[in-house]
Residue frames as a rotation matrix with the C-alpha (Angstrom) as fourth column:
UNK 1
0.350 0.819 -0.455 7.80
0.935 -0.273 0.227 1.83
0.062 -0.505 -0.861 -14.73
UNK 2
-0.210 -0.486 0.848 7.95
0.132 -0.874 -0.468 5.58
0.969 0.014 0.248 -14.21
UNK 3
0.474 0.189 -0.860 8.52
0.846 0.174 0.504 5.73
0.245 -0.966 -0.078 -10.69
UNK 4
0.404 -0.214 0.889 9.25
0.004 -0.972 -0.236 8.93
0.915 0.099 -0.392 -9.02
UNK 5
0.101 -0.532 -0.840 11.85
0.899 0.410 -0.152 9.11
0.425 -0.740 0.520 -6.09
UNK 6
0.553 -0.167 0.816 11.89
-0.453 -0.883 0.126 12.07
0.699 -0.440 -0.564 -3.24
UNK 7
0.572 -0.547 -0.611 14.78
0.818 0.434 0.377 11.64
0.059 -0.715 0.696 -1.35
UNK 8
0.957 -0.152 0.247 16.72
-0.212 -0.947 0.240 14.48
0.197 -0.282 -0.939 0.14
UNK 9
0.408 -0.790 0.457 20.40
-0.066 0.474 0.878 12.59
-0.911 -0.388 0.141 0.97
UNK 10
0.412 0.067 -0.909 22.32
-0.788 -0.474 -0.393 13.02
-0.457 0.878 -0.143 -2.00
UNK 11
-0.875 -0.430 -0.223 24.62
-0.482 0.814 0.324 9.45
0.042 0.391 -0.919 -2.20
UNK 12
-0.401 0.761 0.510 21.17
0.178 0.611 -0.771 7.63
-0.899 -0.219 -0.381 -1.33
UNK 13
0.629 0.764 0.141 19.00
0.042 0.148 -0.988 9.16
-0.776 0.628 0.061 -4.30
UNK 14
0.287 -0.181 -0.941 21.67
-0.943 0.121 -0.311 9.08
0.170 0.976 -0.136 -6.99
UNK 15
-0.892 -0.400 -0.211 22.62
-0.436 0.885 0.165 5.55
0.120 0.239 -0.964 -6.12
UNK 16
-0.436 0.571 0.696 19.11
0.129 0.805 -0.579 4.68
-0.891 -0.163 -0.424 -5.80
UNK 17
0.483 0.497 -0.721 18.59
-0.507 -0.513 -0.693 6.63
-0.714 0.700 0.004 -9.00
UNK 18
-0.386 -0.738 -0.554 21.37
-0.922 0.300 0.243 4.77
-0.013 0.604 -0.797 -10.90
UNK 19
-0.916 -0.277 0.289 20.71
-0.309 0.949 -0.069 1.52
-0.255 -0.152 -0.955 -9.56
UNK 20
-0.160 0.919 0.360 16.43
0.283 0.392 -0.875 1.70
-0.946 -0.038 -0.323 -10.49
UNK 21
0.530 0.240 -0.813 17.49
-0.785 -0.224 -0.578 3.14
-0.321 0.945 0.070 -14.21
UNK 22
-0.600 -0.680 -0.422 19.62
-0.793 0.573 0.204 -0.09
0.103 0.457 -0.883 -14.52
UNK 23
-0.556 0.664 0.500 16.46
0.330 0.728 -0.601 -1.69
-0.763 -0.169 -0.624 -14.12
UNK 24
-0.837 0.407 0.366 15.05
0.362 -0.091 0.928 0.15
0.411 0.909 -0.071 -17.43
UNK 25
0.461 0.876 -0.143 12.79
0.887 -0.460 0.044 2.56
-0.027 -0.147 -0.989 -15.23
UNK 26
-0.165 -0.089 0.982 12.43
0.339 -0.940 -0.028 5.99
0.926 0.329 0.185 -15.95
UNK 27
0.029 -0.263 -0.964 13.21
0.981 -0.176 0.077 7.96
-0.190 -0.949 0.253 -12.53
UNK 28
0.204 -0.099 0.974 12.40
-0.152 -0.986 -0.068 11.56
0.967 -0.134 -0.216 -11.88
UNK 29
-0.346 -0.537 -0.769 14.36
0.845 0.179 -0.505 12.63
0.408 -0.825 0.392 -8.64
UNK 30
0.365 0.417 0.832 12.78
-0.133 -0.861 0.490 15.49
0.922 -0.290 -0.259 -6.12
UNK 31
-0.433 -0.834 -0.342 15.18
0.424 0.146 -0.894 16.76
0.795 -0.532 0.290 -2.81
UNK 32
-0.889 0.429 0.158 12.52
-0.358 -0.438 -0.825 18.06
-0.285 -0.790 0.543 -0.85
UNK 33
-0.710 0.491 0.505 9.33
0.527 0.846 -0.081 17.09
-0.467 0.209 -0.859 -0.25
UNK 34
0.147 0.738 -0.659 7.15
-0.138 -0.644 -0.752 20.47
-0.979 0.202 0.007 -1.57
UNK 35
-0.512 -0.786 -0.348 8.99
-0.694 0.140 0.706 19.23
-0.506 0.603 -0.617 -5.13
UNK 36
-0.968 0.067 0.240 8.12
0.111 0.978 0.175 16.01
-0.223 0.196 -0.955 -4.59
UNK 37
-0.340 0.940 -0.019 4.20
0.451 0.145 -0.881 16.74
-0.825 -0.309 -0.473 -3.90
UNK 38
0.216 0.592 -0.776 3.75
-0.658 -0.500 -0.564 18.88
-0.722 0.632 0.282 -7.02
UNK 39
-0.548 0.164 -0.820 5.24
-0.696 0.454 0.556 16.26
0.464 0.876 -0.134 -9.69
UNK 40
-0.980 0.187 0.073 3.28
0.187 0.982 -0.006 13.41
-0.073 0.008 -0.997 -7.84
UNK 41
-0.067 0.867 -0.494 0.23
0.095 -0.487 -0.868 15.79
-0.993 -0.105 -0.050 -8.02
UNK 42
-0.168 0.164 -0.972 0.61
-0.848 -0.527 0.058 15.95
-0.503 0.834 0.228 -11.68
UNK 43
0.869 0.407 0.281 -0.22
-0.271 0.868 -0.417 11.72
-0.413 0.286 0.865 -12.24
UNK 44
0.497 -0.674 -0.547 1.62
-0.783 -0.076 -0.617 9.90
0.375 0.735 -0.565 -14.48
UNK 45
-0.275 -0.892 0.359 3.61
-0.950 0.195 -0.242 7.95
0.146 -0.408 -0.901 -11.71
UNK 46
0.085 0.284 -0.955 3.59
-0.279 0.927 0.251 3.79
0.956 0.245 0.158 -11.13
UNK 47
0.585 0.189 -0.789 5.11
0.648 0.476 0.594 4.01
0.488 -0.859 0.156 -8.14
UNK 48
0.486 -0.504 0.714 6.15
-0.311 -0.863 -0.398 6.76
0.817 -0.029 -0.576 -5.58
UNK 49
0.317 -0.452 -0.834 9.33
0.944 0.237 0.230 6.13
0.094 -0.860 0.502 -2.72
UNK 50
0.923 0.050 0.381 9.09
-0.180 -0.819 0.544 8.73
0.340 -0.571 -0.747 -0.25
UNK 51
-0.555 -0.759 -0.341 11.91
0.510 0.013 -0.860 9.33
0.657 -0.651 0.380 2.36
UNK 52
0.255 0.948 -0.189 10.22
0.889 -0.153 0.432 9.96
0.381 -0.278 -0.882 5.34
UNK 53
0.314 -0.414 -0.854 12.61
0.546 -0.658 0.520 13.13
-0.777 -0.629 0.019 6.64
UNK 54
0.094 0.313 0.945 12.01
0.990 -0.130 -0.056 15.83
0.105 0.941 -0.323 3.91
UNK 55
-0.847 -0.014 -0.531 13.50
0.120 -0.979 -0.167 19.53
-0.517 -0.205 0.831 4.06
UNK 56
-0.764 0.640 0.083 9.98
-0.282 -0.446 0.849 21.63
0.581 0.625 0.521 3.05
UNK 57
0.397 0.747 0.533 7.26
-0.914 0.376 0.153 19.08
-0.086 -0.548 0.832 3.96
UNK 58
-0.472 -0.472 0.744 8.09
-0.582 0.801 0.139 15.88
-0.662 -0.368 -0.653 5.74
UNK 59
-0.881 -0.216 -0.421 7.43
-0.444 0.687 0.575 12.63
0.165 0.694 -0.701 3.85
UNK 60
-0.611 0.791 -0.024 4.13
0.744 0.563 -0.359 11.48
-0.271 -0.237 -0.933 5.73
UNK 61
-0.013 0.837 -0.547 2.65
0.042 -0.546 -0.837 14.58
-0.999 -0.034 -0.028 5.04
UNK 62
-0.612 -0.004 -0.791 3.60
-0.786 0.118 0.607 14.37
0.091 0.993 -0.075 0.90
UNK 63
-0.826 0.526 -0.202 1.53
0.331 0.743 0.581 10.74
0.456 0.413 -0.788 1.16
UNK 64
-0.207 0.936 -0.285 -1.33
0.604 -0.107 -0.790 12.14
-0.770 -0.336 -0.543 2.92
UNK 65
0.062 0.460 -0.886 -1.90
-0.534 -0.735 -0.419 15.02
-0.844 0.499 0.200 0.56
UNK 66
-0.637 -0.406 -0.655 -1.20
-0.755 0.158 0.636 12.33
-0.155 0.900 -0.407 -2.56
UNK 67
-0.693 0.716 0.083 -3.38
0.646 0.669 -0.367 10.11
-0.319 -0.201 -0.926 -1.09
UNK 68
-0.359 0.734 -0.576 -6.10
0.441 -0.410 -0.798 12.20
-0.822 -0.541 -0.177 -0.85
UNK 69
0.057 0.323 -0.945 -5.85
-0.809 -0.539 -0.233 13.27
-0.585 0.778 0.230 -4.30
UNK 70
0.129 -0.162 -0.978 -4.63
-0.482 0.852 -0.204 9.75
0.867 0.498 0.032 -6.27
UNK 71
0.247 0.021 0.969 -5.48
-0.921 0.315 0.228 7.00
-0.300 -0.949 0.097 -3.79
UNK 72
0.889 0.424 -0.170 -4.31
-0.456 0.792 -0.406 4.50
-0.037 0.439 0.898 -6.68
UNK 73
0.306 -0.952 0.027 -0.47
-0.674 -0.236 -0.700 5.15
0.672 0.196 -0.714 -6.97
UNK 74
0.719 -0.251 -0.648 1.85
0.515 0.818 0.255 2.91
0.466 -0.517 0.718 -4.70
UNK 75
0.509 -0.613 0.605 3.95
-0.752 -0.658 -0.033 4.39
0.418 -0.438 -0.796 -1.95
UNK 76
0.694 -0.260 -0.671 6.50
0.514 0.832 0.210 3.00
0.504 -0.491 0.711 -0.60
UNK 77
0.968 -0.060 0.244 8.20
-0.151 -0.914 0.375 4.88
0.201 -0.400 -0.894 2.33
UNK 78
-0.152 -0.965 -0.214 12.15
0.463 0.121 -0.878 4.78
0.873 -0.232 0.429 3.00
UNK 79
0.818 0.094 0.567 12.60
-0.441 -0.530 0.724 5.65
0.369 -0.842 -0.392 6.84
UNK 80
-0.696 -0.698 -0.170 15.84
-0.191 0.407 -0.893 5.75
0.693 -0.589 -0.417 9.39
UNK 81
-0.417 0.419 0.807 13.17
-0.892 -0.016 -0.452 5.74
-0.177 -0.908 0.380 12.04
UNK 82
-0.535 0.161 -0.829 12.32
-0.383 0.829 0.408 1.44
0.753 0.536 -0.382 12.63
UNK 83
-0.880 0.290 0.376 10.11
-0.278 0.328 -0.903 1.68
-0.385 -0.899 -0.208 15.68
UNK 84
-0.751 0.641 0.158 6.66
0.655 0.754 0.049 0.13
-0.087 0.141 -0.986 15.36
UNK 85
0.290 0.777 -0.559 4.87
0.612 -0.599 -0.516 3.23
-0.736 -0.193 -0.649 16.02
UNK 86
-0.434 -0.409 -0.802 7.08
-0.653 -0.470 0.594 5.21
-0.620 0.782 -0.063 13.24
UNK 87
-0.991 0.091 0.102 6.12
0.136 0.565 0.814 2.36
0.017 0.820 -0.573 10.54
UNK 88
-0.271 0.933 -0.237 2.58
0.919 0.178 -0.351 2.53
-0.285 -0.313 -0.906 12.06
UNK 89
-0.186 0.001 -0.982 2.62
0.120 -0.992 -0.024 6.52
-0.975 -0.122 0.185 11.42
UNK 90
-0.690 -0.326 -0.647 3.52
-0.670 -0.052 0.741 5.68
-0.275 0.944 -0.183 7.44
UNK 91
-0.891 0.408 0.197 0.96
0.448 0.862 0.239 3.32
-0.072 0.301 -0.951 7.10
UNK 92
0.401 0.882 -0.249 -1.91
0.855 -0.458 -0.244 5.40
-0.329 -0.115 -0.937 8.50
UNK 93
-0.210 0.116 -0.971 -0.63
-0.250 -0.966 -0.061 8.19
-0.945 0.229 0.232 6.21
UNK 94
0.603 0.516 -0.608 -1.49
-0.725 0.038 -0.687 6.12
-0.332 0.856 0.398 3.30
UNK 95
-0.167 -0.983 0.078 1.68
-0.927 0.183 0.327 4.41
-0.335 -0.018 -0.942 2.87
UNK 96
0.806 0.490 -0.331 1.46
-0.573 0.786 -0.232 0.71
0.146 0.377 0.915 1.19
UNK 97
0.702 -0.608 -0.372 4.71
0.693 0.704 0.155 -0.28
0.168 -0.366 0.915 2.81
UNK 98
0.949 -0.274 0.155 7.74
-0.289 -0.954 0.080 0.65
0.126 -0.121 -0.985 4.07
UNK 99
0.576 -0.771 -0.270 11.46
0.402 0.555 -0.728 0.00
0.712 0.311 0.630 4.07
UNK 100
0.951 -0.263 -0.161 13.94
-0.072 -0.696 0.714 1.06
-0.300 -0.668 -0.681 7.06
UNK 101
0.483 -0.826 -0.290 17.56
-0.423 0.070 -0.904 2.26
0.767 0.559 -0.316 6.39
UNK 102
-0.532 -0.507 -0.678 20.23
-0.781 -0.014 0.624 1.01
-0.326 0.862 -0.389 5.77
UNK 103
0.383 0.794 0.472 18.86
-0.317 0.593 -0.740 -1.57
-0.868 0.134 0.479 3.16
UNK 104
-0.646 -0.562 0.517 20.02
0.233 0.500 0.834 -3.98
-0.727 0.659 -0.192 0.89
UNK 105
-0.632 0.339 -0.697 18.83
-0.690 -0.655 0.308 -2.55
-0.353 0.675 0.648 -2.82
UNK 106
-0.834 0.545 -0.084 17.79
0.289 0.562 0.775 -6.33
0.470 0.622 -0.627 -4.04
UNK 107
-0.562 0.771 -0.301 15.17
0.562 0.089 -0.822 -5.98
-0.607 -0.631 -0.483 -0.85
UNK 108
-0.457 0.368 -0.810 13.91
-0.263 -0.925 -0.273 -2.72
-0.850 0.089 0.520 -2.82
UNK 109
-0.802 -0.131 -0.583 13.51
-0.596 0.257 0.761 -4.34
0.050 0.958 -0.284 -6.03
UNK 110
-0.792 0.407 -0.455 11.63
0.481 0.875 -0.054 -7.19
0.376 -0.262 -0.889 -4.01
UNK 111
-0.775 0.419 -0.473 9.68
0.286 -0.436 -0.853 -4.67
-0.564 -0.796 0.219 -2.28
UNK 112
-0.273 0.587 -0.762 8.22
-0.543 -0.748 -0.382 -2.84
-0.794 0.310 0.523 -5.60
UNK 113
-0.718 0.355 -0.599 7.65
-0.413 0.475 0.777 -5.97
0.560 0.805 -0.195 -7.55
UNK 114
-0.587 0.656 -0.473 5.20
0.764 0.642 -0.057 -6.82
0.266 -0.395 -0.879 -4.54
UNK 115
-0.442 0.601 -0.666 3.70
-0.110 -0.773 -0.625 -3.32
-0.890 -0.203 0.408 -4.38
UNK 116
-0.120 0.443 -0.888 3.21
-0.975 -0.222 0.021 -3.23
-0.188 0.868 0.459 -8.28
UNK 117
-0.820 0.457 0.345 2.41
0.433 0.889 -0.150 -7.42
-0.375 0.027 -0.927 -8.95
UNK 118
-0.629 0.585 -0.512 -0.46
0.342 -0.383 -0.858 -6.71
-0.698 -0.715 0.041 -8.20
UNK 119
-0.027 0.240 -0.970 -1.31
-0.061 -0.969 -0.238 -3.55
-0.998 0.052 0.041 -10.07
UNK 120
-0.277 -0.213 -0.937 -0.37
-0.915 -0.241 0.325 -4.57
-0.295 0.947 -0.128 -13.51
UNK 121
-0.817 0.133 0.561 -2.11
0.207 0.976 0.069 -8.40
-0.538 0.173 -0.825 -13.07
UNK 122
-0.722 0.692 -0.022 -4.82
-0.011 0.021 1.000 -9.65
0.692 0.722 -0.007 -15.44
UNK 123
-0.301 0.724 0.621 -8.18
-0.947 -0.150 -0.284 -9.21
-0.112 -0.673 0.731 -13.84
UNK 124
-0.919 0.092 0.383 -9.51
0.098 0.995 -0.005 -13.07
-0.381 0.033 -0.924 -13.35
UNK 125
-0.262 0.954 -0.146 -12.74
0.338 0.233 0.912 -14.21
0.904 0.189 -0.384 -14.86
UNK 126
-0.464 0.681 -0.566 -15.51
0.739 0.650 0.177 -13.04
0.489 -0.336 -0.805 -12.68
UNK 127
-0.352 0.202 0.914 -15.62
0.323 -0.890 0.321 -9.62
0.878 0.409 0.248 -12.43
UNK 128
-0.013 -0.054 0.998 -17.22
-0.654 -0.755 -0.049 -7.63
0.756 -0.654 -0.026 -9.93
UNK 129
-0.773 -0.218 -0.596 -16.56
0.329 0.666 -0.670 -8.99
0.542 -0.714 -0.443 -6.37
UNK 130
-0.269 0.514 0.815 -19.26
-0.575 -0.764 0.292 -8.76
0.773 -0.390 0.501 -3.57
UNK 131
-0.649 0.017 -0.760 -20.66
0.622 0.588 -0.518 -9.44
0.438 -0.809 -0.392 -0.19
UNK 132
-0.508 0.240 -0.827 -23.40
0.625 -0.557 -0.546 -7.65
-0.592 -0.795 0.133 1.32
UNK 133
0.891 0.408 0.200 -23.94
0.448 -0.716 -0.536 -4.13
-0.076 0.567 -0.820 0.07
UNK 134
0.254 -0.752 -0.608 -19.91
-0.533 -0.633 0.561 -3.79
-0.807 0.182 -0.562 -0.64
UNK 135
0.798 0.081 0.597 -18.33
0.385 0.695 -0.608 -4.16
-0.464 0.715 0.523 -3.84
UNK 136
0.199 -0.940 -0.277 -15.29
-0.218 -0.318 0.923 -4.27
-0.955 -0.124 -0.269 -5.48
UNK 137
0.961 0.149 -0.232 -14.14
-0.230 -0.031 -0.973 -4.15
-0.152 0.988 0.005 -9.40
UNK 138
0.026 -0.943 0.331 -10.71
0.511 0.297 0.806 -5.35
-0.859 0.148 0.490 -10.02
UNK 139
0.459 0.143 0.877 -10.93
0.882 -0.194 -0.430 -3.53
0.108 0.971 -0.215 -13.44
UNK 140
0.404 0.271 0.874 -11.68
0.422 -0.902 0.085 -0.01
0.812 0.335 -0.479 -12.15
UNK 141
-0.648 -0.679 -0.345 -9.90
0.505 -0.044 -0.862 -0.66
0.570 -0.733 0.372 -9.00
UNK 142
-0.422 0.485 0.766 -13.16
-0.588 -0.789 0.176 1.30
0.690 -0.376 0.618 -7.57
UNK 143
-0.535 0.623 -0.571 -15.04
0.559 0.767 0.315 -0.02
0.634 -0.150 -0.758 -4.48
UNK 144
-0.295 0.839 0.457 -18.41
-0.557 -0.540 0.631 1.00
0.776 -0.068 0.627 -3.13
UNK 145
-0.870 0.355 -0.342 -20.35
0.467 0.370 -0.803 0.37
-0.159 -0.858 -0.488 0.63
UNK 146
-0.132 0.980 -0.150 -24.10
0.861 0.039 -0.507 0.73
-0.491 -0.196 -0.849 0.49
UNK 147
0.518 0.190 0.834 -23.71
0.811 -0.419 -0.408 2.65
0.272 0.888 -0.372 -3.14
UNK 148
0.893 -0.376 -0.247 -20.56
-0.323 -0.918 0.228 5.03
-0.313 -0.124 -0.942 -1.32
UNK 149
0.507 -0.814 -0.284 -17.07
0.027 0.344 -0.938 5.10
0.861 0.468 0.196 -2.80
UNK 150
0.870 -0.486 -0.085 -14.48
0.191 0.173 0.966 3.83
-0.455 -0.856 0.243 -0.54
UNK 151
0.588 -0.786 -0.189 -10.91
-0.729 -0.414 -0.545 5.23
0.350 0.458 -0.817 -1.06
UNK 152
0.866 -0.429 0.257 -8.21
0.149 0.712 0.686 2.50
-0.478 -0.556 0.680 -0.16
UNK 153
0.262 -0.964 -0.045 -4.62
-0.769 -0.237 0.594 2.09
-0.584 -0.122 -0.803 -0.76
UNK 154
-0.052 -0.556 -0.829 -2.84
-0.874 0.427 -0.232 -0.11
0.483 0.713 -0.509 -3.07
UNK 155
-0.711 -0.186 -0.678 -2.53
0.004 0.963 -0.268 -2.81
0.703 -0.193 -0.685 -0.56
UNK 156
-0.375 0.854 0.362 -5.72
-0.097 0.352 -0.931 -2.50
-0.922 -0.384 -0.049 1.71
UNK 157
0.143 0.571 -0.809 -7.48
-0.989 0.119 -0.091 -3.03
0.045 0.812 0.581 -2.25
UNK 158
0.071 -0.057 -0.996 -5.48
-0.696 0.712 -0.091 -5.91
0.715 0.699 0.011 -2.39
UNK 159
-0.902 -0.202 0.381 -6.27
-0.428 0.316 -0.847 -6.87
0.051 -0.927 -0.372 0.81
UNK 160
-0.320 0.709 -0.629 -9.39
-0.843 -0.516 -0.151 -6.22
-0.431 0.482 0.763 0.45
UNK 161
0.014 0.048 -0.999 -9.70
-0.868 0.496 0.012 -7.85
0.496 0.867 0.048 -3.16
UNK 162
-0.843 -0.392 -0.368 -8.04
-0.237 0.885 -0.400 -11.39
0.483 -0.250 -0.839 -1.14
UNK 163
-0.681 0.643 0.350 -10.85
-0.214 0.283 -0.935 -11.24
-0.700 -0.712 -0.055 1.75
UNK 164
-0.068 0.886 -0.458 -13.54
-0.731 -0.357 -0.582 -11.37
-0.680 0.295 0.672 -1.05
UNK 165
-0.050 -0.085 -0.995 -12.31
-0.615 0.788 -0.036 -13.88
0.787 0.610 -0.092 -3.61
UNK 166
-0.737 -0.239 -0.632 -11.86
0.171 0.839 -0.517 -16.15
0.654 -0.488 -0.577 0.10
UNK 167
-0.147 0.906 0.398 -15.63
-0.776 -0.355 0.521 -15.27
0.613 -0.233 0.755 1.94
UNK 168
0.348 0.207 0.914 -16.28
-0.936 0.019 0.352 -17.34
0.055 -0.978 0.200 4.34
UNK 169
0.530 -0.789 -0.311 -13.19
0.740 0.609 -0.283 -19.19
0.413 -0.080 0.907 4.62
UNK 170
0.839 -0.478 -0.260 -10.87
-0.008 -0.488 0.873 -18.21
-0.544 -0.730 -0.413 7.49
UNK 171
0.699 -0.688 0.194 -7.70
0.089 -0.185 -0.979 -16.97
0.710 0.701 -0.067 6.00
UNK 172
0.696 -0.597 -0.398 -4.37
0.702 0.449 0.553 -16.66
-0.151 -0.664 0.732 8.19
UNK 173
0.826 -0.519 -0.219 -1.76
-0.525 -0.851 0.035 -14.00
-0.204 0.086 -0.975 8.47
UNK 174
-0.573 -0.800 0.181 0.91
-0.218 0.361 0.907 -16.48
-0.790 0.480 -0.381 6.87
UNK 175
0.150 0.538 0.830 -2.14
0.936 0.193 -0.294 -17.16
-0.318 0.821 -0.474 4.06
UNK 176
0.722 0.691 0.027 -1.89
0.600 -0.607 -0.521 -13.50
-0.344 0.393 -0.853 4.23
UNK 177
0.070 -0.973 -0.221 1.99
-0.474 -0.228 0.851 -12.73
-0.878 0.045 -0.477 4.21
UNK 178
-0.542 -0.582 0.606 2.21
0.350 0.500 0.792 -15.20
-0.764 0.641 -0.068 0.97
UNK 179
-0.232 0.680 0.696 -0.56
0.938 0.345 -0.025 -13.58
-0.257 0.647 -0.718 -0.97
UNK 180
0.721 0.365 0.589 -0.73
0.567 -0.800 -0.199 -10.32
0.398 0.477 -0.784 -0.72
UNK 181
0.792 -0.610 -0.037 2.40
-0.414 -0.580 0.701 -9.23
-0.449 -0.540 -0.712 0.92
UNK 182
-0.107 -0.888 -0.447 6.15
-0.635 0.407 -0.656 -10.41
0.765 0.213 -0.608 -0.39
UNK 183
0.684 0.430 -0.589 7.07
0.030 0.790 0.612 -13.54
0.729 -0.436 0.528 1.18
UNK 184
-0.135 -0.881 -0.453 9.98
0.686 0.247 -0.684 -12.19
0.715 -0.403 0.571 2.70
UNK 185
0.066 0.074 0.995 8.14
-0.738 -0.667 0.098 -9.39
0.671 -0.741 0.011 4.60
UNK 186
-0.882 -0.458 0.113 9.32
-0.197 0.140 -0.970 -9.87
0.428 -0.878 -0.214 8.18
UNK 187
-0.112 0.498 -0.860 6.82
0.557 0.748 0.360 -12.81
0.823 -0.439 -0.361 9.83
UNK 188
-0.445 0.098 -0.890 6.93
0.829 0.420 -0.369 -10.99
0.338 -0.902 -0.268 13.14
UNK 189
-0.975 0.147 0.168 5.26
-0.135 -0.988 0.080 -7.70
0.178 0.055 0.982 12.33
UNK 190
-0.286 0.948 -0.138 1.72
0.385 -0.018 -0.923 -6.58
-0.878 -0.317 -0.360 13.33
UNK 191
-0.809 0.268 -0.523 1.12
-0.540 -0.689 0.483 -4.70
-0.231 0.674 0.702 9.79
UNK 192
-0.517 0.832 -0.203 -1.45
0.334 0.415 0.846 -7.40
0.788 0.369 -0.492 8.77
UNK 193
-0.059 0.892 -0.447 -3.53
0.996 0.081 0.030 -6.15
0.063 -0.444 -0.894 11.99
UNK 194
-0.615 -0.047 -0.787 -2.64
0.147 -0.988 -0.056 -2.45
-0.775 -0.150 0.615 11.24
UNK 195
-0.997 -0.062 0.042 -3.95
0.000 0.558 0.830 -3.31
-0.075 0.828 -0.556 8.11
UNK 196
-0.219 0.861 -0.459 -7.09
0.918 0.342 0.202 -5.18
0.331 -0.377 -0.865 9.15
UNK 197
0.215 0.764 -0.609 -8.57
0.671 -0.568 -0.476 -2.25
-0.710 -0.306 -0.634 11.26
UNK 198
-0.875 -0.063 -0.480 -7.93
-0.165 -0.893 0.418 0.08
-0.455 0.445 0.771 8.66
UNK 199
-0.781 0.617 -0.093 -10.05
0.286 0.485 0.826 -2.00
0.555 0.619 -0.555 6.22
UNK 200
0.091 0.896 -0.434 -12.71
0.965 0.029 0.261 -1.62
0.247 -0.443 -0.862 9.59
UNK 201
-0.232 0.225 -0.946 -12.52
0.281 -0.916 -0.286 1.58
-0.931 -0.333 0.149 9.87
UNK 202
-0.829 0.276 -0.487 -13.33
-0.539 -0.164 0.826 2.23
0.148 0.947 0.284 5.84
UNK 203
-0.774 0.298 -0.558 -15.73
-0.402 0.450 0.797 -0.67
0.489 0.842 -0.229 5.84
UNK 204
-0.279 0.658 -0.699 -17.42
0.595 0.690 0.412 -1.55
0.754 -0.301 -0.584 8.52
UNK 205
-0.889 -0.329 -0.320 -17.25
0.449 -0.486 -0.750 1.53
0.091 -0.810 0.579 11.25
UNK 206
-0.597 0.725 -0.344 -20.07
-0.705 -0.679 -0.205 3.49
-0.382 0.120 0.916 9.60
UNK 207
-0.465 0.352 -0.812 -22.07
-0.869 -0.005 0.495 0.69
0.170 0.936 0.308 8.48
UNK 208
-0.323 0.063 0.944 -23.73
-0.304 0.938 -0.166 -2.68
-0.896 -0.341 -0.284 9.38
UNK 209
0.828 -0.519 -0.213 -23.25
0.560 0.733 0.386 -5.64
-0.044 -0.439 0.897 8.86
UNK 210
0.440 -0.636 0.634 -20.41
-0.464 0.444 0.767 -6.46
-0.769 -0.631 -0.100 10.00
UNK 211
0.855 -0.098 -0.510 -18.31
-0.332 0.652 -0.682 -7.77
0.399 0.752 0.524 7.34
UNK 212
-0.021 -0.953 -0.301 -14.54
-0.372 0.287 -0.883 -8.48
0.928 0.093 -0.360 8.73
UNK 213
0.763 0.445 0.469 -14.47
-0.607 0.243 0.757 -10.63
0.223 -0.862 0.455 11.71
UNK 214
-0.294 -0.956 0.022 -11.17
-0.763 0.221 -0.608 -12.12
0.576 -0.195 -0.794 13.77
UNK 215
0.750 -0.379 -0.542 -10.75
0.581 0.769 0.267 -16.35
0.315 -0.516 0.797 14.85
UNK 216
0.497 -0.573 0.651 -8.59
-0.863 -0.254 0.436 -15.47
-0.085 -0.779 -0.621 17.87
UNK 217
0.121 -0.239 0.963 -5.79
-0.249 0.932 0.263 -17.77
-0.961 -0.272 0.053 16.77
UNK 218
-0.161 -0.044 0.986 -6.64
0.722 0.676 0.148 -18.89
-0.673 0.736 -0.077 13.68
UNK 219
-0.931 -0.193 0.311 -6.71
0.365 -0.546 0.754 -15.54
0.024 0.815 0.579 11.43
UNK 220
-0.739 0.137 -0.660 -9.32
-0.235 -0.970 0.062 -13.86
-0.632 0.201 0.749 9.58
UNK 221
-0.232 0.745 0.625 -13.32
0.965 0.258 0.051 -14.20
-0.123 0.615 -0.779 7.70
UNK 222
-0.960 -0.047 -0.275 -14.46
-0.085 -0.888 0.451 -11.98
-0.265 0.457 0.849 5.52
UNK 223
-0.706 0.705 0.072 -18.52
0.618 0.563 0.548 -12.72
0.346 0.432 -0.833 5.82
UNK 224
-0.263 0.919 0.295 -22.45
-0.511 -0.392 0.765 -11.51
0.819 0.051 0.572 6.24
UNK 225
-0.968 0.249 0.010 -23.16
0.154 0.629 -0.762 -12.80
-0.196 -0.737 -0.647 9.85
């Protein structure tokens, strides 16, 4: 993959630079984040890791303004900050995951073969997904409410994508931790309901039906009431 790394710590990005070209990816390196935002503004990339503390512009603000222009790219944020509301900050800037330091490199490895999985799978038989008046293309990665494009992240798509192939059928946040998340992400996070209301706030805020609906207890339906 060509994966592009903005880190500002110099032993951190050459040993994460060393240690992700002994994986046979191609690594461009950017020490600030105004750097970082112009090569990730030029395309090209499979997957970008941010650092969120960035001399120039700070790391959440590089994934908003990438977001906003390539909403297809994986991010994956590096942060010293591990409070719930700091991870929560990197998510709602676009963020498809995040990693807190220090960190054990395999984790990384583990991290960006479950961001990119995903991304580089065969599209199953059956083409366009739907429900309602939303739809979703696994092809074109594009999806559309009542004939508007919805932007989404890497992993609300493949959220997303999961709620639709399982339509009414309650799904679980351990159905959802093995399926669309690594299995080793940490069981006691809330990200699957940070998650979730994003999805309702794209999909269902401006719009009726209803389409996402919570079993107190028992998880998640993705249906046409």
């Amino acid at each position: 993959m060509k994966i592009l790394l903005v880190e500002d710590e110099p032993k951190v990005a050459a040993f994460l630079h060393q240690g992700l070209s002994e994986q046979h990816h191609q690594v461009d390196l950017a020490a600030d984040g105004l750097l970082g935002l112009r090569l990730a503004k030029q395309g090209g990339y499979d997957l970008l890791i941010l650092d969120t503390l960035l001399p120039g512009l700070n790391g959440l603000e590089v994934c908003r303004q990438v977001r906003a222009q390539n909403t297809g790219v994986p991010i994956l944020m590096l942060t010293a900050l591990g409070e719930t509301d700091d991870k929560i900050r990197g998510l709602d800037a676009g963020a498809d995951d995040y990693l807190v330091k220090p960190f054990a490199f395999q984790e990384l490895l583990a991290r960006i073969r479950a961001l990119t999985r995903r991304r580089h799978d065969v599209t199953p038989a059956g083409g366009t997904l739907q429900l309602a008046d939303l739809t979703l293309d696994p092809a074109s990665k594009m999806v559309h409410r009542a004939g508007q494009p919805i932007q989404l992240t890497a992993r609300e798509f493949a959220l997303l994508e999961y709620l639709l192939r399982n339509q009414n059928r309650v799904v679980s946040r351990v159905d959802i931790l093995e399926q669309v998340w690594d299995t080793s992400f940490d069981t006691g996070s809330n990200v699957i309901d940070v998650y979730i209301n994003f999805l309702r706030k794209k999909l269902d805020k401006d719009f009726t039906p209803k389409l996402i609906h919570t079993l107190v207890g028992m998880g998640y339906v993705m249906k046409e009431e």
